[in-house]
C-alpha positions, 0 to 999 in steps of 0.5 A: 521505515516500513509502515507495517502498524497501520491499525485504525490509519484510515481513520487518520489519513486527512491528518496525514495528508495534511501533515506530509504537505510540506515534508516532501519540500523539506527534504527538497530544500535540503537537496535529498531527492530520494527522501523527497519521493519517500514523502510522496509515497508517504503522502500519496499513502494518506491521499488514497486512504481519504480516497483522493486517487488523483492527488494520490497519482500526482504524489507518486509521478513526482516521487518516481522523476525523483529516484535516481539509480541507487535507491535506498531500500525505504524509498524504494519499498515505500514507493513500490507499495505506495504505487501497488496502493494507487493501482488498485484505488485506480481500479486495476487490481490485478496490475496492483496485485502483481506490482505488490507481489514483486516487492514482496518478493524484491524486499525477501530476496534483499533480506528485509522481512519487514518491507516485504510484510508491509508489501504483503499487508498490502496485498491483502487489503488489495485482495479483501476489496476486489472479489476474494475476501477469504484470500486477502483474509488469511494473508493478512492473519499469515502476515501478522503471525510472521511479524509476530515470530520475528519480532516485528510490531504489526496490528491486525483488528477484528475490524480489517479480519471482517469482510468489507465491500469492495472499493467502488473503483473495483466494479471494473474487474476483479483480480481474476479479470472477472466482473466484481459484481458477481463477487460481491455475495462472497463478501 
């Protein structure tokens, strides 16, 4: 299940993380290893979005050892985007930005629209915080006027339309391999 409607999540993302705590265990007990890594990506999603990078990385290390061969497509994509995310928290945006563009491009070719816009949505957000805000702006308003045309159900605020400093973890590099801190006066 893509996680397309995030308005507002970063405001809940403790909650999140607290109410995943146990789900992964749930799905372990009942001996459903690919579920069990879908809870992790969850989790892992919610621990970024309260800027705990580290939990995060563990959350998606242990999620990875889980998938077998044959993934279902929500696991896969939740992962992948999950991972993208915890790229970028971790400071590598350009490794994120090519990680999030083949799941994009992944989820198209297998013909499921609305994983390929949460991996979008993604990207955009990678974008607006490293350097090239006006780029991850106009993804994001690209994104929820697909969603829209296919029926999807996606929220975009003024508030993530509005420029927004870079991560703090962004300060290494932008998405062009260049320092961010020239970037800034662009936000």
């Amino acid at each position: 299940m893509p996680l397309i409607g995030h308005d507002g999540a970063e405001g809940r993302a403790g909650d999140a993380a607290a109410q995943l705590r146990d789900v992964p265990d749930a799905f372990k007990k009942a001996g459903s290893p690919e579920y069990e890594a879908w809870a992790r990506a969850l989790r892992a999603r919610a621990l970024l979005g309260v800027g705990d990078v580290a939990a995060a990385q563990e959350e998606m290390r242990k999620a990875r050892g889980l998938v077998g061969a044959v993934i279902p497509p929500e696991v896969r994509f939740a992962l992948a985007v999950a991972e993208g995310r915890g790229r970028a928290a971790a400071g590598d945006a350009a490794g994120a930005a090519r990680s999030l563009e083949a799941a994009a491009a992944q989820a198209r070719a297998a013909g499921l629209k609305a994983y390929e816009l949460e991996a979008r949505l993604a990207l955009a957000e990678v974008e607006m915080r490293s350097g090239r805000a006006e780029t991850g702006r106009a993804r994001l308003r690209e994104v929820a006027s697909e969603a829209r045309a296919t029926g999807l159900k996606i929220r975009v605020s003024a508030v993530q339309l509005r420029p927004r400093p870079p991560l703090a973890s962004f300060d290494q590099k932008n998405l062009r391999g260049e320092p961010c801190g020239a970037q800034r006066s662009n936000l």
